[in-house]
Structures are given as structure tokens and as C-alpha cells.
C-alpha positions in Angstrom: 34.6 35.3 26.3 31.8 34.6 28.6 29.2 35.1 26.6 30.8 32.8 24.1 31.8 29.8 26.4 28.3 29.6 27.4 26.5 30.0 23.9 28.4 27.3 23.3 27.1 24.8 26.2 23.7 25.7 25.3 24.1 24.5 21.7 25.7 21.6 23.1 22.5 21.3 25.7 20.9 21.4 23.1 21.8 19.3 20.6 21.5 16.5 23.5 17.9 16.9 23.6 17.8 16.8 19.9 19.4 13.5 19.9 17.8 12.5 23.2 14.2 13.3 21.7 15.3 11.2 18.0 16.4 8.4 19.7 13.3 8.2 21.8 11.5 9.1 18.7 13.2 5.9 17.1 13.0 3.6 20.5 9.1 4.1 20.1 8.5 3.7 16.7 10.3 0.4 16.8 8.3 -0.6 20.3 4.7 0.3 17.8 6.0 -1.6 14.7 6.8 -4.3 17.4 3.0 -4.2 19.0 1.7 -4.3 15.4 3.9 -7.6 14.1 2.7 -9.3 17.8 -1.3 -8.9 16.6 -0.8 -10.8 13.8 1.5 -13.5 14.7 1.0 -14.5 18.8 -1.2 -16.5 19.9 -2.9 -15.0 22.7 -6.3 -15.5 24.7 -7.4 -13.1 27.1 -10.2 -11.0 28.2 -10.5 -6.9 27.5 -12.3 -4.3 28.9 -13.3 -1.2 26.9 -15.2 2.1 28.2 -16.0 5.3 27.2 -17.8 7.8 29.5 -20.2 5.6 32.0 -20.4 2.8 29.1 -18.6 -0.3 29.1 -18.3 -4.1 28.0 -15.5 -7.1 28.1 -14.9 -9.0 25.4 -12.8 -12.5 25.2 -10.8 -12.9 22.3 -8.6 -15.8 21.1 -5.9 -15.7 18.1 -3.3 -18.0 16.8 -1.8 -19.2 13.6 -2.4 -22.7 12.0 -0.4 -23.5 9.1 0.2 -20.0 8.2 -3.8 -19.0 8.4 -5.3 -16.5 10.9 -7.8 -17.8 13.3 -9.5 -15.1 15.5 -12.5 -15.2 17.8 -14.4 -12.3 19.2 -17.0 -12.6 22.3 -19.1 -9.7 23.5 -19.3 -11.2 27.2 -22.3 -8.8 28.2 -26.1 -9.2 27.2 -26.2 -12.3 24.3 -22.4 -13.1 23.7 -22.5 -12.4 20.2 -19.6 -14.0 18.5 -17.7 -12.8 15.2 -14.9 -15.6 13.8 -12.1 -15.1 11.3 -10.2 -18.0 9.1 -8.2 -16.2 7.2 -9.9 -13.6 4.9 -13.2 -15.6 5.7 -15.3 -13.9 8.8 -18.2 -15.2 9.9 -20.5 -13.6 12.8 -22.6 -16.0 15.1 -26.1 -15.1 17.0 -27.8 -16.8 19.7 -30.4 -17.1 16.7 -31.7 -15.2 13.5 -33.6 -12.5 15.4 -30.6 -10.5 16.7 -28.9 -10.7 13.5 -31.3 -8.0 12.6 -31.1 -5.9 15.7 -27.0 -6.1 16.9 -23.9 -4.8 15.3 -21.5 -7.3 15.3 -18.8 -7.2 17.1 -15.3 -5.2 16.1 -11.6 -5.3 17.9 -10.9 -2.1 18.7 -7.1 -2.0 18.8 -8.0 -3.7 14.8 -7.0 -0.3 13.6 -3.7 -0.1 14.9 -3.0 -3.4 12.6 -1.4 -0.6 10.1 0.6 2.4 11.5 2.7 5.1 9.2 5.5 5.5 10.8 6.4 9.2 9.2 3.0 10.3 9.5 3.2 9.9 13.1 6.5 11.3 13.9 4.7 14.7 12.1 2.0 14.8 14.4 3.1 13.3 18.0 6.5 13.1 19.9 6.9 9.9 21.1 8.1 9.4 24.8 9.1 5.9 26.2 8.2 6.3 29.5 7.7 4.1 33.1 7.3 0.3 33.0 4.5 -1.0 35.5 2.2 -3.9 35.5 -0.9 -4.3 33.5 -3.0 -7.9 33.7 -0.3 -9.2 35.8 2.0 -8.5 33.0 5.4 -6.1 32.7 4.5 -3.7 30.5 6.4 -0.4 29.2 4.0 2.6 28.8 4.7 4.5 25.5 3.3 8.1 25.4 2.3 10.1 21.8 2.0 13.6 22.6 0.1 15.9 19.9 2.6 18.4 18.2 -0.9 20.6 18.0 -4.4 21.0 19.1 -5.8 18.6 16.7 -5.2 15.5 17.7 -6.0 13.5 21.3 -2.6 12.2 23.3 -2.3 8.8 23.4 -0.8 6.1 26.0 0.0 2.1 25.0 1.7 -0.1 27.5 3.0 -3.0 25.7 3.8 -6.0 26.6 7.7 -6.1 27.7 8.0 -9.9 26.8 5.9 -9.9 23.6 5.2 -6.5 22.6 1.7 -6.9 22.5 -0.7 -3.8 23.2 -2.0 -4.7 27.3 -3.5 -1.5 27.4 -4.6 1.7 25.0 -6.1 4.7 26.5 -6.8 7.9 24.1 -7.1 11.2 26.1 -8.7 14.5 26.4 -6.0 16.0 28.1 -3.2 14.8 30.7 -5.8 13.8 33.4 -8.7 13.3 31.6 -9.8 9.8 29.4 -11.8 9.9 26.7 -11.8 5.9 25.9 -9.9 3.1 27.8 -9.1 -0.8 26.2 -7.5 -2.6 29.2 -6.7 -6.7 29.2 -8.0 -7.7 32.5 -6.3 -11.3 31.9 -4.0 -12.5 28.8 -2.7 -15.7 28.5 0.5 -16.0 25.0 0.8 -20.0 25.2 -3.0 -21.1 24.8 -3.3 -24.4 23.5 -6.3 -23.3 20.5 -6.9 -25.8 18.1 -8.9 -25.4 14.9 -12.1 -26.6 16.6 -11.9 -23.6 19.0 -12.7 -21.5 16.1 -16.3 -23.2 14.9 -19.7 -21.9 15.6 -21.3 -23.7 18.5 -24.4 -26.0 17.5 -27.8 -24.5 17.0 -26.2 -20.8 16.8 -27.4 -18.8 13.7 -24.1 -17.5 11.6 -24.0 -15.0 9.0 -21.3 -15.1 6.7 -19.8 -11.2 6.6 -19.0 -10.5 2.8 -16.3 -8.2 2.4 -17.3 -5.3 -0.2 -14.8 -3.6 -2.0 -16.2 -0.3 -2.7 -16.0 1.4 -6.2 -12.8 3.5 -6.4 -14.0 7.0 -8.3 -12.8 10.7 -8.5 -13.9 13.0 -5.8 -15.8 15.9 -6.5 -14.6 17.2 -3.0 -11.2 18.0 -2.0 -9.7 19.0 1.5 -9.0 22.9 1.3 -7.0 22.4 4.9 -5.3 19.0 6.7 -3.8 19.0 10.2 -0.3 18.4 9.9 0.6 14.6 9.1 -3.0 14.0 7.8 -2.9 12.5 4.5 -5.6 11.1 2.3 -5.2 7.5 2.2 -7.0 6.9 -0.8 -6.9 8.4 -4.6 -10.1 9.8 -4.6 -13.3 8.3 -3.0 -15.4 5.1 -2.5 -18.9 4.5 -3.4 -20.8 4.0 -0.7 -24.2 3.6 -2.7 -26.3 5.3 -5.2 -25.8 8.4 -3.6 -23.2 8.6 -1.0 -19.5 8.7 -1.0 -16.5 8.4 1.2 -12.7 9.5 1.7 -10.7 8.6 4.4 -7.7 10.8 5.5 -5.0 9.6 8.5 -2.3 10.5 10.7 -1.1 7.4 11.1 -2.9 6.4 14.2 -6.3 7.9 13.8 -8.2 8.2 10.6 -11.4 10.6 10.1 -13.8 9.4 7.5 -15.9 12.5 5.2 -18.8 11.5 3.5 -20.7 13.4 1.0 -24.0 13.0 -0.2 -27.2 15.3 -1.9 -29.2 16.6 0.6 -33.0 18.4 0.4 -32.5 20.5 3.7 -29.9 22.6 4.6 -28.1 22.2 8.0 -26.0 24.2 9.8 -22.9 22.6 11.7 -23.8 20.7 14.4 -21.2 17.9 16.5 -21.7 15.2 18.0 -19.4 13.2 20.9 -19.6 9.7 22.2 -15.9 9.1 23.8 -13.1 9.8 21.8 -15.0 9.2 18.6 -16.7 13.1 17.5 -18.8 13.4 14.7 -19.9 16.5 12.8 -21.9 17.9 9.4 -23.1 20.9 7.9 -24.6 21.0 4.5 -22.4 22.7 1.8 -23.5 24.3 -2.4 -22.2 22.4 -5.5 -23.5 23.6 -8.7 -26.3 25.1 -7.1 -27.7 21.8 -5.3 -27.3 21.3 -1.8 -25.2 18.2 0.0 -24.6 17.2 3.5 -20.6 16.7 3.9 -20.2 14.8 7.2 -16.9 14.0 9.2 -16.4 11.0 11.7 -13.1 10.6 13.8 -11.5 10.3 17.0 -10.5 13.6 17.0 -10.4 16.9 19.0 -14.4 18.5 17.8 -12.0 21.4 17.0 -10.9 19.1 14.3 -13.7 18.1 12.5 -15.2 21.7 13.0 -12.5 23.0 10.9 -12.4 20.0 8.7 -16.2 20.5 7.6 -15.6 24.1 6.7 -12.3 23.3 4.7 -14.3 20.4 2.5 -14.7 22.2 -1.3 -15.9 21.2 -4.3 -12.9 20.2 -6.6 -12.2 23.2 -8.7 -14.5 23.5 -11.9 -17.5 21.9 -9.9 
């Protein structure tokens, strides 16, 4: 009777965490789908700090919404304040003058590619824990953990905003002690007052209009003999990058590795490379009896794209 009485409180024990961990589960996906709605429709002005290893830089970004358009700024604040502007679907990047346009990247937000989240891909690969609130650019924010459900993905921690919901502070990790890559708001105002004029090139700046390419869709001649669990392709196929070179992209939902493929004249055994959070790898593999250097790209474990590269095959009959 014993025995019984306390099988039965540990199923009861247990099914409380099961309903403790959904509704946590559902308490953060609502707090991300919250963070993502806040990118697109606050205004905001502020200035954010992101660093990996010993590098770092601030940027100052403004955003608001004029008649139902999009108007963003980007400033890199260190070295020659290189500035990228978006109307809309219209971006435009502005130099100091036409000589670094050839020699500097422009300028990307990097919490841009949490604009789009999959909600079910994420609850496959991370538990999501709502956990302590604290402050973060003077602001209450509520820190929202993703723990990996494997080895193949990096933890993550967000503390969002409590009164807007807007992401104060993103840090991707190694393990529990350890960051890999840190984007912080060091100051963030929600009620600038930005007019249109905010968002025009200054005089005498050299702009550069950035055309958006939309790659040719085609059919892989590669497919992905393994995927950690919750990575999906997100395309049908691939994208051609040029005359020789193609592309497909796979995600979990937060973090996306890229896989390009392309003929190669030397064979190369695997080798990685790290730079933060972000770990790249490639090793050349045999179609048809010509060689072709697959590589992978992704803010990922190097375990990861180790594996990855040895499970990309040619599509059968190749």
C-alpha cells in the first residue's frame, strides 16, 4: 500500500513539472514573439555595445514608423562612423567618402536575425526558462534563458524589456559561465521624437544604394545525410550564389548555419575556424569524380559543423 501511495505522488510530482516546464515553455515563447513584434513597430533610439573575444564596437541606432514605412539608422561609432539607412525596402549605406566604400563592410544589426523566430523549431531544440528580472540600461528587464536539449547548439540568454518587450540585451554562450558574443544597450530611449529628416544622408557623405539580390532558386545536388534535432532546411533546394557557387540555409529557429558548395582544384581536409560564437568549417568532398569544397558557417558548437560537413552527400544518382 506503501509502495503504491507513493508511486502515486511521484506521478503527481511529476506531472507538475510537466505542466510547470509547458507553461514556462508557453510564457517564453510569447515573451520572444513579443521581442520580435517590438523591432518592427517601436520607436526606439539608443546606443549598443557588441563584443566577442577581446573585440568590440558600439553602434547607435534609431527606428520608428512614419505612415506605416520603416525608417532605421545604423552608426558604427568607432573608427569612420559608417552609416547604413533603411526607408522601407529601400537601404542605402553612407561613407565619409567613396574610398571606404571599397575597403568597409557596411554595417549589419545583429539582433536583425531574430526579426523571424519558429516557434516549434525552438521548443525541439531549447527549454525555455523565464527566469530573474534585473536592470539593463537603466531599464527593468526579465531575463529569458534557452537551454540546448543537446550538444549542438550554444545556450542562450535575452533580457527583454519589461515595459516594451524589446531585446536590452542578448548574450549567446559557450557554457553556463562562459560568453562567446555579448549585444548589450548601454542607453535606450522608446519616445524619441525622429522625424523623416533624421533618416537622410548628411551633406558631402558618399552613399551607395544597397540593391537587394534575389538569388536564383535551383535544385540541390547536395542533401543533408544528418540534422540536429529542430534544424530544418529553410529553403527548397539552393541559391545561386554565382557561376559556380551555391548555398542552402538550414535553422533551428534561432540560429541558422549556411553550406555552400562549390568545384574545387585541391583537395582539403577538414579544417574549423572560430571568431566568437560564429565557427566556420570545410573539407572538400567527390561528386562524379570531380572534387568540391562544401563549407559550413554558423553560430554553432564546432562539434556542429564538424559533423555537418561529413553528413553533406551528393543527392542520390549524382
Amino acid at each position: 500500500m506503501f509502495y503504491k501511495k507513493a508511486i502515486l505522488v511521484l506521478l503527481v510530482f511529476i506531472g507538475l513539472l510537466s505542466r510547470l516546464a509547458f507553461a514556462q515553455e508557453q510564457d517564453g515563447l510569447a515573451m520572444m514573439d513579443r521581442m520580435i513584434k517590438s523591432f518592427s513597430e517601436l520607436s526606439y533610439e539608443g546606443v549598443f555595445v557588441r563584443s566577442h573575444g577581446s573585440e568590440m564596437n558600439s553602434m547607435q541606432i534609431r527606428h520608428t514608423v512614419i505612415n506605416g514605412i520603416e525608417y532605421e539608422s545604423l552608426v558604427d561609432l568607432d573608427g569612420a562612423r559608417i552609416e547604413v539607412i533603411r526607408v522601407g525596402d529601400s537601404v542605402i549605406c553612407v561613407y565619409p567618402n567613396i574610398s571606404f566604400s571599397n575597403n568597409t563592410d557596411p554595417v549589419i544589426a545583429p539582433f536583425q536575425k531574430f526579426r523571424e523566430l519558429n516557434s516549434e523549431r525552438i521548443s525541439q531544440g531549447y527549454d525555455l526558462v523565464v527566469a530573474d528580472q534585473g536592470l539593463v540600461a537603466g531599464r527593468r528587464a526579465q531575463k529569458l534563458e534557452l537551454k540546448p536539449k543537446d550538444n549542438y547548439r550554444f545556450p542562450h540568454h535575452f533580457w527583454l524589456d519589461v515595459e516594451t518587450g524589446f531585446l536590452l540585451k542578448h548574450d549567446t554562450l559557450k557554457n553556463i559561465s562562459e560568453v562567446l558574443e555579448r549585444v548589450q544597450f548601454t542607453s535606450l530611449n522608446t519616445s524619441p521624437n525622429l522625424y523623416k529628416k533624421d533618416f537622410v544622408p548628411k551633406m558631402g557623405a558618399y552613399t551607395e544604394h544597397i540593391a537587394r539580390r534575389d538569388h536564383e532558386i535551383i535544385d540541390s545536388e547536395w542533401i543533408f545525410g544528418w540534422l540536429p534535432p529542430g534544424f530544418t532546411p529553410v529553403w527548397d533546394g539552393a541559391r545561386q550564389m554565382d557561376d559556380k557557387a551555391s548555398m542552402m540555409l538550414v535553422s533551428d529557429g534561432i540560429t541558422s548555419i549556411s553550406v555552400f558548395t562549390e568545384p574545387s582544384n585541391q583537395e582539403r581536409s577538414l579544417s574549423i575556424t572560430k571568431m566568437g560564437a560564429t565557427i566556420a568549417g570545410e573539407q572538400t568532398h567527390v561528386m562524379n569524380g570531380s572534387l568540391y569544397l562544401v563549407t559550413a558557417v554558423g553560430e554553432v558548437p564546432d562539434r556542429t559543423i564538424r559533423k555537418l560537413l561529413t553528413m553533406v552527400v551528393p543527392r542520390q544518382g549524382q
